[in-house]
C-alpha positions in Angstrom: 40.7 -50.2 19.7 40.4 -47.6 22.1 37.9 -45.3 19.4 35.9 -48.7 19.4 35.6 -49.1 23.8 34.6 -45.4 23.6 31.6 -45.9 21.5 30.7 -49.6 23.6 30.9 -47.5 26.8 28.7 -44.4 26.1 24.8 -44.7 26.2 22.9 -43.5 23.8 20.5 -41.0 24.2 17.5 -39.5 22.2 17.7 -36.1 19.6 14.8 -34.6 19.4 13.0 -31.5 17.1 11.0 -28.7 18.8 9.5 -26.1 16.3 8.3 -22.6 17.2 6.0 -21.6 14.4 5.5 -17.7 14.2 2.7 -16.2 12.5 0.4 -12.8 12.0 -3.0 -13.4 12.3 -5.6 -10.1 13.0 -2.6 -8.1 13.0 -0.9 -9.8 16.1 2.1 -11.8 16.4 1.0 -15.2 17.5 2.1 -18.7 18.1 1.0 -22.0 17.3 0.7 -24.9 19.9 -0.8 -28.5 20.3 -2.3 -30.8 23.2 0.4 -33.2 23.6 -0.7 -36.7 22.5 1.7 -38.8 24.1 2.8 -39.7 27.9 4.3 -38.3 29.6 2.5 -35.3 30.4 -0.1 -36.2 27.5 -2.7 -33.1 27.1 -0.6 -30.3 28.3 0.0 -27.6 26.1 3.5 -28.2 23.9 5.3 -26.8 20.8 5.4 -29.3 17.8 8.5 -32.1 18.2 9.5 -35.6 17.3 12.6 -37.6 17.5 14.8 -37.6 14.8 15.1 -40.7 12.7 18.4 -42.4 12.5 18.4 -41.9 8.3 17.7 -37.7 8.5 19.5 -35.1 10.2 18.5 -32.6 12.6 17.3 -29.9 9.7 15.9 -32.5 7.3 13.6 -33.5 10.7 12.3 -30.2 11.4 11.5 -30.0 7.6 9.6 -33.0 7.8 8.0 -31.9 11.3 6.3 -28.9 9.0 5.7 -30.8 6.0 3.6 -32.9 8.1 1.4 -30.6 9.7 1.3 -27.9 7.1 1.4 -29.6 3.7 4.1 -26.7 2.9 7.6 -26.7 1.8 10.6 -24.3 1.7 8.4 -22.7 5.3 11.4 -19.7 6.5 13.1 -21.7 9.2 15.9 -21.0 11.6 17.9 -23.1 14.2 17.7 -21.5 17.6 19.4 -23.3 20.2 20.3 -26.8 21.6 18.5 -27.6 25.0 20.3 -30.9 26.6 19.3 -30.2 30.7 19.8 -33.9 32.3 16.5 -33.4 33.6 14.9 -31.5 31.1 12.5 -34.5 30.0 10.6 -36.9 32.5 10.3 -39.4 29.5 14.3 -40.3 28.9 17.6 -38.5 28.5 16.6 -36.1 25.7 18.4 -33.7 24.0 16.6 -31.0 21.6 17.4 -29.0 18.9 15.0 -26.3 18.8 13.6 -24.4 15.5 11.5 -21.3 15.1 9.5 -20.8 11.9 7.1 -18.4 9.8 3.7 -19.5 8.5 1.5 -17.2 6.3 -1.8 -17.7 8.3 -4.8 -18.3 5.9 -7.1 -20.3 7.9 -8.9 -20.6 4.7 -6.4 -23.2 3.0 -4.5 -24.3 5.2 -5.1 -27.3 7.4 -3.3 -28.7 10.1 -2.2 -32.4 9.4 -1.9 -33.3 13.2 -3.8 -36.3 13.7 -5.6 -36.1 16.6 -3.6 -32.7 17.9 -5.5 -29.8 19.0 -3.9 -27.0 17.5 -4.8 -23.5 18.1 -3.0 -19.9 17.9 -2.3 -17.8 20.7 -1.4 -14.0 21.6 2.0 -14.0 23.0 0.7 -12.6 26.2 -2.1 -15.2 26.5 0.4 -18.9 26.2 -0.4 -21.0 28.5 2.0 -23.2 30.4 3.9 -24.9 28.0 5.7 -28.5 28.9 8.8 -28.7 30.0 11.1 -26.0 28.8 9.1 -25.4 26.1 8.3 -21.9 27.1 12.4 -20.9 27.1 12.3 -22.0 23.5 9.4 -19.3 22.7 10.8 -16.7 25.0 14.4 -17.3 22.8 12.7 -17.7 19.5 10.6 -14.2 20.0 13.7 -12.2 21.0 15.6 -14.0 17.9 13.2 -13.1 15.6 12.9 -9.4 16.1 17.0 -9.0 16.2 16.6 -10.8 12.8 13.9 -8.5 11.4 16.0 -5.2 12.4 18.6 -5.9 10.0 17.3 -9.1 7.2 13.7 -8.6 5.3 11.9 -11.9 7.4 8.8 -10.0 7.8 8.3 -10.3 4.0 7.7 -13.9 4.6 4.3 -14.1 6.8 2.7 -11.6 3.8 0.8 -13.6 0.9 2.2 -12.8 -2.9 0.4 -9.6 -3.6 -0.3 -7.2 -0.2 -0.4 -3.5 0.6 2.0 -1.3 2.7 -0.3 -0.8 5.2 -0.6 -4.8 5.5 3.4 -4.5 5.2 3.3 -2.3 8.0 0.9 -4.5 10.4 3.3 -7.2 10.2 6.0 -5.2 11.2 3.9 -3.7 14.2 3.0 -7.1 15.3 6.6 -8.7 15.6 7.8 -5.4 17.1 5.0 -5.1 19.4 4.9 -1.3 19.2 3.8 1.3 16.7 5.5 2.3 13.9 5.8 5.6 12.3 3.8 4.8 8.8 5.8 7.9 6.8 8.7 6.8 7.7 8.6 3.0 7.0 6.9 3.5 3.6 9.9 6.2 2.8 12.3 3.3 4.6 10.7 0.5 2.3 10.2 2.1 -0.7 14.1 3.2 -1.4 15.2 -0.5 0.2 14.8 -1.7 -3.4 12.4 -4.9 -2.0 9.2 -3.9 -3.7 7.6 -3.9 -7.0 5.0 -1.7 -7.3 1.7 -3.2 -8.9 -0.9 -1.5 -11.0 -3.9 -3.5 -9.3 -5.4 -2.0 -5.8 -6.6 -3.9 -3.1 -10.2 -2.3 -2.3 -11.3 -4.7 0.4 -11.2 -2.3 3.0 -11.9 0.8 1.1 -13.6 2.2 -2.1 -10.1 3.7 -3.3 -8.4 1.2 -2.7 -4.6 1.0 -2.2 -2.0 -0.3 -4.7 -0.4 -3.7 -4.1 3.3 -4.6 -4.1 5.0 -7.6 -4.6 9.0 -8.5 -3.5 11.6 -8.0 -5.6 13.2 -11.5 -5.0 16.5 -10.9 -6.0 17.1 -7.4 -4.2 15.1 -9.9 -0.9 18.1 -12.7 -1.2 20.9 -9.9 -1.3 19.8 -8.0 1.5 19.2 -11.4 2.9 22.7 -12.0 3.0 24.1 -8.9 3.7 21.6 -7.6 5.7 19.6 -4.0 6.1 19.2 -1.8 9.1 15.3 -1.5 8.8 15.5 0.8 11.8 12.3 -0.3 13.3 
């Protein structure tokens, strides 16, 4: 009885999904946003979000949020943080689960299933205002992802199959936002156990050329789990 007045007597509110999607494009660090479509606050810059429908949880919805607009599964995801101000939405009482994600930019095959969205990518230092507290979420999801890069191999995941140290090392420069010593990451990466050396070169910026790597996938989902100080 008194499980069943508790339930009558409590409003419901609305869960929502915010995604922060990461990814490296002309070696920068940059972050992809959308007009919003709907009221209120329709054409302002956002992050990507929907409600979450009453037969998925909160992961399966940000799953779902991705699948729609990239056509791609398994996308590298983490939850980030639950944002539940009162007044945090001018639309209803809203509570959102916020997620931050990495994309391997090729704006050569992949296309943005967003309906009518405008979608672009930005510099960090060039967002514009965001809604809401959408800008928090980025702010939290940037400082989140480079404590996870120190010590667990993420970078590895905005790099296409096949790539070169030097585009291993861009990557890592753009989340870091800083140089990095090229001796002493290759000497760093190359004893870590995470690549497989290939007998193919990549020549398209050189005549030599410069030998392409792959992941080792197992050594990448040990170190995954126990972690690595990368020292970058």
């Amino acid at each position: 009885m008194y499980l069943a007045l508790l339930y009558e007597n409590v409003r419901p509110l609305l869960i929502a999904v915010d995604c922060i999607i990461f990814g490296v494009q002309d070696t920068e660090l940059k972050l992809l946003i959308f007009k919003r479509e709907v009221e209120p606050l329709a054409g302002a810059w956002s992050l990507l979000g929907s409600f979450v429908n009453r037969d998925e949880s909160v992961d399966t919805a940000a799953e779902r949020i991705l699948f729609e607009l990239t056509g791609l599964e398994d996308i590298y995801m983490e939850q980030l943080h639950c944002y539940g101000a009162l007044d945090r939405d001018p639309g209803g009482r809203v509570v959102s689960i916020a997620y931050w994600s990495l994309i391997r930019v090729d704006q050569n095959h992949l296309e943005f299933n967003v309906r009518s969205h405008e979608a672009k990518w930005v510099s960090l230092d060039k967002i514009p205002d965001l809604v809401l507290d959408h800008r928090d979420m980025v702010e939290r999801a940037i400082a989140n992802l480079r404590e996870k890069a120190r010590f667990k191999p993420v970078g590895f995941e905005l790099l296409p199959e096949e790539f070169t140290l030097g585009q291993l090392l861009k990557v890592y420069e753009a989340i870091f936002d800083h140089p990095i010593d090229s001796r002493n990451f290759r000497k760093k990466l190359l004893n870590s156990g995470l690549l497989i050396p290939l007998t193919k070169k990549d020549k398209s910026t050189s005549k030599k050329g410069s030998f392409l790597y792959k992941f080792n996938q197992e050594t990448y989902r040990q170190l995954s789990q126990e972690g690595y100080n990368f020292g970058f």
